[in-house]
C-alpha positions in Angstrom: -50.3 -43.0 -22.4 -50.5 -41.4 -25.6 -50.1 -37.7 -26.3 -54.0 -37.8 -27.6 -55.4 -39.8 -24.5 -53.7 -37.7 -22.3 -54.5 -33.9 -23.7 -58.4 -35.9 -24.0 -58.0 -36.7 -20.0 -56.9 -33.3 -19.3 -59.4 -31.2 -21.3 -62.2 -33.0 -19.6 -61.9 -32.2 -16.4 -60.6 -29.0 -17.3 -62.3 -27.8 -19.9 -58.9 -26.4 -21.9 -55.0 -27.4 -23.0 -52.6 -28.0 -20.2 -50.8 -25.1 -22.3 -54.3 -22.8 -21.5 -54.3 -23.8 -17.5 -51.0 -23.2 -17.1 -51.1 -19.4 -18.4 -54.5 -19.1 -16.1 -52.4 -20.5 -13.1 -49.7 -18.1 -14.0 -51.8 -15.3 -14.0 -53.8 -15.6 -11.0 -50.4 -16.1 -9.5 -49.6 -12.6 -10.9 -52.9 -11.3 -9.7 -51.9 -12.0 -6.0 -48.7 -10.6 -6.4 -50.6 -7.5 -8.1 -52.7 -7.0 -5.1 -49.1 -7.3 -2.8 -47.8 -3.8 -4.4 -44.4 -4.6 -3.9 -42.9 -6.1 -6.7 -42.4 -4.8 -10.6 -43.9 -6.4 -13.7 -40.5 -7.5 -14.6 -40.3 -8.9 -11.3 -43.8 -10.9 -11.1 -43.4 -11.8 -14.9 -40.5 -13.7 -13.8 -41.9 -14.8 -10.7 -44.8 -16.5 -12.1 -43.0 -18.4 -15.3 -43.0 -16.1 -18.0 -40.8 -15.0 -19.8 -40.5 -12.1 -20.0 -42.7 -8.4 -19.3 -44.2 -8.5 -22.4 -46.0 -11.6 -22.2 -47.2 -11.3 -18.9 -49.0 -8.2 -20.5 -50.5 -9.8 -23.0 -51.6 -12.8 -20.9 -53.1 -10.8 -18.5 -54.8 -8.3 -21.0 -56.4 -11.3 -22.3 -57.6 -13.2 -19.3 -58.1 -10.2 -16.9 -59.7 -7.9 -19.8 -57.5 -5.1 -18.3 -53.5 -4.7 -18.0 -51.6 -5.3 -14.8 -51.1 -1.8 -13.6 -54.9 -1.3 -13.9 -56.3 -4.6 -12.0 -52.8 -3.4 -9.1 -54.7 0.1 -9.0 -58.3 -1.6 -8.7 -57.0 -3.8 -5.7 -54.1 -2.8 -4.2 -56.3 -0.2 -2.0 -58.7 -3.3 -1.2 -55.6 -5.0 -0.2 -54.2 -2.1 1.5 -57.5 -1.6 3.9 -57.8 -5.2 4.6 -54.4 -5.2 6.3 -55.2 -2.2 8.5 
C-alpha cells in the first residue's frame, strides 16, 4: 500500500495523522497516570513515549488546554475519593 493510500485509510476513520493519534494516545495515557499521583513528569513523559519533560508539556498544554500539574491537581482528589 502506498504511503498516500494509507495516511488516506487512516485519516478516515480517524479524522487526523497517525502522527496526531498517536500524541492523543500518549496523552490520555499521561492523564491516567496524572490522576495515579505517584509518578513525576519526567517519569510519565517517559512512560508514555515522549521524549522527554518538555514535550509532554507542550503536548498536553495543547490537547488538555491546561498543563500536567494543573489537570493532577483537578483529579488526583477525584481519584483519591474514589479509592476510599
Amino acid at each position: 500500500m502506498s504511503s498516500r493510500t494509507f495516511l488516506r485509510r487512516f485519516h478516515d476513520p480517524t479524522g487526523g495523522t497517525p502522527g496526531d493519534w498517536l500524541i492523543a494516545e500518549r496523552v490520555e495515557a499521561a492523564k491516567a497516570l496524572l490522576r495515579g499521583g505517584a509518578l513525576g513528569i519526567e517519569a510519565i513523559a517517559e512512560a508514555v513515549g515522549f521524549g522527554s519533560a518538555h514535550a509532554l508539556r507542550y503536548h498536553f498544554r495543547t490537547r488538555a488546554e491546561l498543563p500536567p500539574s494543573a489537570y493532577r491537581q483537578r483529579f488526583l482528589p477525584v481519584a483519591r475519593l474514589a479509592d476510599a
